[in-house]
ROMI-509403 format. One record per residue (C-alpha): residue number from 1; residue in one letter; z, y negated, x. Coordinates in pm, 1 decimal, decimal comma, always signed. Layout:
% residues N
PARO num residuo       zz       yy       xx
PARO NUM       A        Z        Y        X
...
***
This chain:
% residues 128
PARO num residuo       zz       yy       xx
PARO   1       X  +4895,1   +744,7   +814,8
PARO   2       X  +4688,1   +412,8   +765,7
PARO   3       X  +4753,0    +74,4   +923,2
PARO   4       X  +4670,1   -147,2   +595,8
PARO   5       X  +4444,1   -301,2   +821,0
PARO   6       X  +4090,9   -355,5   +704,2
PARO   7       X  +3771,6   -384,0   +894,1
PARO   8       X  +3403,4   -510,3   +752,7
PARO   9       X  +3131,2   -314,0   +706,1
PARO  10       X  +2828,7   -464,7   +873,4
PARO  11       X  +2610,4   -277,7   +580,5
PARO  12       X  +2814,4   -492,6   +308,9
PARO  13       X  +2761,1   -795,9   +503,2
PARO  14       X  +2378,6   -739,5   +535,8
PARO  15       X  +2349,5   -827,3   +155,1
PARO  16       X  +2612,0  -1118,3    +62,2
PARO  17       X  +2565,8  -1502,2    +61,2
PARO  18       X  +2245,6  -1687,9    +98,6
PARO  19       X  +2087,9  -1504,8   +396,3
PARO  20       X  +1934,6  -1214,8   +330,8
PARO  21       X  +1840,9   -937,9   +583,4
PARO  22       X  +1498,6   -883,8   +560,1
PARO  23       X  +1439,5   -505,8   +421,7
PARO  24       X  +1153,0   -372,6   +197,3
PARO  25       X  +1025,5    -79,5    +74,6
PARO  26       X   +788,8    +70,7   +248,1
PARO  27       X   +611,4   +463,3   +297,5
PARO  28       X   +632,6   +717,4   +583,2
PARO  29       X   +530,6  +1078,4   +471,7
PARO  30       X   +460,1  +1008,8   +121,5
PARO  31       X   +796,4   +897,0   +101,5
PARO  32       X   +927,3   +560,4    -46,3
PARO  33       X  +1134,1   +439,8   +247,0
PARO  34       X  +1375,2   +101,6   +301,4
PARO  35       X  +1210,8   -102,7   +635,8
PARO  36       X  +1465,6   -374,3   +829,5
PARO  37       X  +1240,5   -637,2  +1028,2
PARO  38       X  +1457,3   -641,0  +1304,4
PARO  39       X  +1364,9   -926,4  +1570,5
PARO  40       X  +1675,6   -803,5  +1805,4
PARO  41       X  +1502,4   -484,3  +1856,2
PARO  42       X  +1237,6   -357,6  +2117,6
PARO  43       X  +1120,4    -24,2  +1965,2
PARO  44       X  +1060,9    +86,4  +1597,9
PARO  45       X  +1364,2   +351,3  +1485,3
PARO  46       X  +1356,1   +583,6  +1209,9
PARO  47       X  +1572,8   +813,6  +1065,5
PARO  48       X  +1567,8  +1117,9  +1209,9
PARO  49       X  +1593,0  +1341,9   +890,8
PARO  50       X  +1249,7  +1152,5   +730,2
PARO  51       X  +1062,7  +1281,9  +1042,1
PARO  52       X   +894,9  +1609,6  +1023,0
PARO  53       X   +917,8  +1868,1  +1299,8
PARO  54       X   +542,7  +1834,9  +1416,3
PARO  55       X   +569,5  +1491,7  +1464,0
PARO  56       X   +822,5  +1461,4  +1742,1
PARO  57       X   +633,8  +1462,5  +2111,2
PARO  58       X   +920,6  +1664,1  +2299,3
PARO  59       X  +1006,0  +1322,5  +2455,9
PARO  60       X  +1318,2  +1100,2  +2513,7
PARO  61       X  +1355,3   +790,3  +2532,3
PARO  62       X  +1673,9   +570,5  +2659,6
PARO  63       X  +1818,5   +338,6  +2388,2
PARO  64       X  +2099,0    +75,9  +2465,9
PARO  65       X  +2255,3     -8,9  +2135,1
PARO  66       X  +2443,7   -351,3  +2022,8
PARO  67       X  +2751,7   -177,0  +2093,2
PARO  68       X  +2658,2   -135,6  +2452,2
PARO  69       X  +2666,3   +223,3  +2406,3
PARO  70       X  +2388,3   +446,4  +2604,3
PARO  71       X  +2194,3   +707,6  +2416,3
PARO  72       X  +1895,6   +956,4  +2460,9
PARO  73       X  +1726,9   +998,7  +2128,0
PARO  74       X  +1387,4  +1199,8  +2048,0
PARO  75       X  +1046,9   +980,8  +2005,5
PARO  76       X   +806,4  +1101,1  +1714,3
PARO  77       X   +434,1   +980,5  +1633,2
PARO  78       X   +458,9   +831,9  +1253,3
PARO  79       X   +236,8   +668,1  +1041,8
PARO  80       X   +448,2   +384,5   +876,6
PARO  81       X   +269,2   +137,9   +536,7
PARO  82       X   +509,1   -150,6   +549,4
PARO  83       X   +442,4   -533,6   +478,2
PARO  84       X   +595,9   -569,5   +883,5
PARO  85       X   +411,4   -308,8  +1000,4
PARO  86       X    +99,2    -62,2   +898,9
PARO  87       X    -29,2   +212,0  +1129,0
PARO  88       X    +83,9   +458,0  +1393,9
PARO  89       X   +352,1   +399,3  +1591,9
PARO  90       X   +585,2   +520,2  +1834,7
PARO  91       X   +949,7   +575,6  +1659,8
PARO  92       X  +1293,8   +699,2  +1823,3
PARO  93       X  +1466,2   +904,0  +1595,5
PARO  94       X  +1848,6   +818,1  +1489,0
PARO  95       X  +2002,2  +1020,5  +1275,2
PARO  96       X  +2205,5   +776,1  +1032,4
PARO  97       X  +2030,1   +400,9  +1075,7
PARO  98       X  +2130,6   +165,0   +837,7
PARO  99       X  +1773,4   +163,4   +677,5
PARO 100       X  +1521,9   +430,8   +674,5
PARO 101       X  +1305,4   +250,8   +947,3
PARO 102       X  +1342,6    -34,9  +1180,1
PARO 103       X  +1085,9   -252,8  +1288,1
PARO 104       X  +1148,4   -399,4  +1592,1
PARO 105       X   +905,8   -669,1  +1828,6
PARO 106       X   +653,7   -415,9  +1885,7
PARO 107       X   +238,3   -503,1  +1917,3
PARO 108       X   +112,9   -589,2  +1620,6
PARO 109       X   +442,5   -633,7  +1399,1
PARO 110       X   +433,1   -915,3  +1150,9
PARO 111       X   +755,2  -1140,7  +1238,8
PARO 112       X   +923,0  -1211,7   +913,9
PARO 113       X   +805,4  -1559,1   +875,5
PARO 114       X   +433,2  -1485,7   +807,9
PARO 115       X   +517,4  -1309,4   +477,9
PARO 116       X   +718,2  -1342,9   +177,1
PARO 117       X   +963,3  -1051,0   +115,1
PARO 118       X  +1000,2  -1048,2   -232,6
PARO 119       X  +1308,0   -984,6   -378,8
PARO 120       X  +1363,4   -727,5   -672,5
PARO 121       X  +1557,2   -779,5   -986,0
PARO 122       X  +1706,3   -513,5  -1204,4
PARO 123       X  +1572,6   -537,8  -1505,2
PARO 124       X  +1851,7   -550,3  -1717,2
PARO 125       X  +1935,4   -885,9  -1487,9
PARO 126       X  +1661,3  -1021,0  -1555,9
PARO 127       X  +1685,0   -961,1  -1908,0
PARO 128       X  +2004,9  -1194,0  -1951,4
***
């Protein structure tokens, strides 16, 4: 039985009004990948189903989420091409992140400011 009650999906909100979250596309194992800039994170996180086997290092590493919620989650070595962030890094893996990869204030990520996210239009938008 439901309530009639209905809650927001922070997803949904990511993408309406004015302010736009800053995602791109990016590539992580010859994969075409969406990448959050995330300035409220300290780590990079990827999702966990993108990562192959040999790159995980047996390691765990303690995450406290926004929720307040505690969690152990496996770190993997990845090689990330994104306009925040290009090279090697350190990733814990979650297993259903809102984006592909997010990049969080690690050394040598590009804060959003220094570049312009460009923003795609379908083409049959742009079209009318």
């Amino acid at each position: 039985m439901t309530c009639g009650r209905v809650c927001p999906v922070i997803a949904d909100a990511c993408c309406s009004g004015k302010e736009r979250m800053p995602v791109c596309e990016g590539r992580m194992n010859d994969k075409t990948v969406s990448v959050l800039r995330d300035t409220g994170c300290s780590t990079v996180v990827v999702r966990r189903g993108l990562v192959n086997d040999d790159q995980l290092t047996a390691k765990n590493e303690m995450c406290f989420l926004i929720d307040g919620t505690i969690r152990h989650m496996p770190v993997a070595e990845i090689e990330i091409d994104t306009p925040f962030y290009k090279g090697k890094v350190k990733a814990v893996c979650m297993e259903n992140p809102l984006y592909d990869v997010i990049v969080g204030n690690v050394v040598g990520a590009i804060d959003n400011a220094e570049i312009e996210i460009e923003i795609q239009v379908d083409n049959a938008e742009s079209e009318t």
